[in-house]
N, C-alpha and C positions, 0 to 999 in steps of 0.2 A: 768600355775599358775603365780599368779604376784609375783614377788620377795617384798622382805618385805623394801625393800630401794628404789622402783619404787615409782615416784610423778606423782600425776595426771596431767595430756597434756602432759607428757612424748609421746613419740612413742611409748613404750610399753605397757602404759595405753589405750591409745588409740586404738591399735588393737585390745584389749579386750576388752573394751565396743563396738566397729565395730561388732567384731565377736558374739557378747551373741546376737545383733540385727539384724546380718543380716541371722543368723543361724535359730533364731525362728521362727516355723511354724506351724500348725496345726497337730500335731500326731493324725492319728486315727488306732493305732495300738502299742499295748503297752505289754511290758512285762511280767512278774509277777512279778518281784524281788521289795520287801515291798522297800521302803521309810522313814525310821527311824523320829519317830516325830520331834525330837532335828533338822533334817535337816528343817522336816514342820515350825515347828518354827521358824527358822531364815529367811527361805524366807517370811514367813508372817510379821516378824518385822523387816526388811529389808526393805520391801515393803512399810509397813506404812508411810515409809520418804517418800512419796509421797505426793505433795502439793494437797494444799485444799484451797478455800476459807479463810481467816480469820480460819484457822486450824481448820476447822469444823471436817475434817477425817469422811464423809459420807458413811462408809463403814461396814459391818458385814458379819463376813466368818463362815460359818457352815462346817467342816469337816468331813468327813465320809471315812470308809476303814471298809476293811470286812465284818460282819454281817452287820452292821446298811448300809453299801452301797449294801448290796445286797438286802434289804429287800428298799430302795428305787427305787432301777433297778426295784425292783417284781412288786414295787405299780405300777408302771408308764406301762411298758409293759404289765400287766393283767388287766390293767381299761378299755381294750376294747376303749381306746379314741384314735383314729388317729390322730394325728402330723396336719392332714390337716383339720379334726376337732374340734382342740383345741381351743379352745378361746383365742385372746388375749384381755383379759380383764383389765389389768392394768398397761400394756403400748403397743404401736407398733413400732417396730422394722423396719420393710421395713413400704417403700409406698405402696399405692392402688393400684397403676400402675408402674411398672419399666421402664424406661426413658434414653434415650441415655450418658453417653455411661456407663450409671450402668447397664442398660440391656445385652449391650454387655458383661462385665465383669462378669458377672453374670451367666450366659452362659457358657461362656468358663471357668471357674473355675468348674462347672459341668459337662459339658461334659468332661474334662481331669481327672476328679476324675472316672467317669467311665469307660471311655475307659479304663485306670488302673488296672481297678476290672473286666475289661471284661464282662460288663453290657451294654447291648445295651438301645439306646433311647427308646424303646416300653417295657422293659422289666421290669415295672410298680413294680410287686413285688419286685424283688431285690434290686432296689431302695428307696424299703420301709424298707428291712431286713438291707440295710445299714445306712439309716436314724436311725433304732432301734439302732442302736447302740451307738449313744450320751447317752442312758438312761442308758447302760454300764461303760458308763465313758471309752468304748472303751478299756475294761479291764484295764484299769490302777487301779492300787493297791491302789490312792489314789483320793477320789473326791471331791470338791469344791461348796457349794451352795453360790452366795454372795445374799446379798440386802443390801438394803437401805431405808431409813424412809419417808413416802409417805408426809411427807408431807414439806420435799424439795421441792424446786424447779432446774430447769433446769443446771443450773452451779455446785450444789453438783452429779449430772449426767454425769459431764464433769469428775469432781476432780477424779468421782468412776474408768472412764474408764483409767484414769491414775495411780490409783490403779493396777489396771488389768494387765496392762501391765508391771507395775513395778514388778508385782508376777513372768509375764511367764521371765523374763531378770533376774531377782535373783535367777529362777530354769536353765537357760540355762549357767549361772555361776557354778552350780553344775552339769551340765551336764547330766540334766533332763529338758522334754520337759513336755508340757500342749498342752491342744487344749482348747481356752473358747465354750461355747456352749451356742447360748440363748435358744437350743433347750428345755431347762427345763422351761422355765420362764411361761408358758401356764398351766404349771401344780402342779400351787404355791397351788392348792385347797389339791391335795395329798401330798406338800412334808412336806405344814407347819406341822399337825399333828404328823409326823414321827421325826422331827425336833427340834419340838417346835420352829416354828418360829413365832414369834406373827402378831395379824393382820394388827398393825401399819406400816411392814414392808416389802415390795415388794419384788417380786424375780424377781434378774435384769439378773441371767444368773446361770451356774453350769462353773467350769473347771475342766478337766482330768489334773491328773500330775503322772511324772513317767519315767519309760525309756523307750526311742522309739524301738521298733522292727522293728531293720532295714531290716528283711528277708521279712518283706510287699509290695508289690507292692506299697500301697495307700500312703504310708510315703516317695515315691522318688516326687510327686509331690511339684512343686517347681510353688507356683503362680505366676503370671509378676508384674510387678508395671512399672505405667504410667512412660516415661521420664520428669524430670524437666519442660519444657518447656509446658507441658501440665496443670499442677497445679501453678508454681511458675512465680512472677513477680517480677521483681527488680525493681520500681518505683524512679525515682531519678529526 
């Protein structure tokens, strides 16, 4: 915890913001233990401080726990619509083609997630039953729908994803994890009615939040990141 006399760019500020970022990850395995709203709350207006264009704040959070998240799990897994048959109809996420070296990463972040789960490459279904499980929220006790108002443009798309990440770094402060998923955003046709999310309003992803189960195999995965010298240029 930070002492209440600690200044920011202290050393001891500083390892804790290190630590909330270098910690966050993908949980896809979560506890049961509820989530107190009064905490939902502060990570969500916490988060808000999150820059924007001219303080536009292009964001809207639809919350769900319990009943009303189980009965969006139901819609989603009982519509008969496969993950590889969904439409994305109102925006896309990947390319057409994946291209070096997003191909590579891409890959290998799959295949270490299976290997994990002891899922072989040919073993089609399971890979499907683990997919299923983003529409769980990966049993986290509490779920996240966001969007955004379609008729932005590009940079309040930017503002949103820094939203986003300000959410999972405000729960990694309280010592609770998310995993974002845009695995929902295909299936904005079932969630708006459940929701009430109007139709001016895209679904730009869901996130899990909650506490990680660390007895899971798939929660010791630990993705790589490129070295510096790969992305960054010091131009002088």
């Amino acid at each position: 915890m930070l002492s209440p006399d600690a200044k920011i760019g202290t050393s001891e500020t500083t390892s804790i913001v290190d630590e909330a970022l270098d910690s966050r990850k993908s949980v896809r395995a979560f506890l049961p233990d509820r989530v107190d709203e009064k905490t939902i709350k502060d990570i969500l207006r916490v988060a808000s401080r999150a820059p924007s264009g001219t303080n536009m704040q292009p964001w809207k959070v639809y919350v769900v726990s319990d009943e009303k998240k189980q009965q969006l799990s139901d819609a989603i897994l009982n519509s008969g619509i496969r993950p590889e048959k969904a439409v994305w109809d109102e925006y896309v996420y990947y390319p057409d083609s994946f291209f070096e070296p997003y191909l590579t990463r891409r890959r290998t972040v799959g295949f270490a997630l299976y290997s994990l789960l002891g899922i072989g490459r040919r073993e089609v279904e399971k890979m499907r039953a683990q997919h299923d499980r983003n529409f769980t929220f990966f049993d986290a006790p509490v779920g996240m729908i966001f969007t955004i108002d379609r008729r932005l443009n590009k940079g309040s798309w930017i503002d949103h994803g820094m939203f986003l990440q300000s959410i999972m770094i405000a729960a990694r402060g309280r010592g609770l994890h998310t995993c974002p998923q845009a695995a929902f955003a295909p299936y904005h046709r079932l969630i708006r009615p459940l929701l009430g999310i109007p139709e001016e309003e895209i679904v730009v992803c869901g996130m899990a939040l909650g506490y990680e189960d660390e007895s899971k195999p798939e929660n010791s995965l630990r993705t790589e990141r490129a070295p510096l010298e790969e992305f960054v240029s010091f131009v002088r």
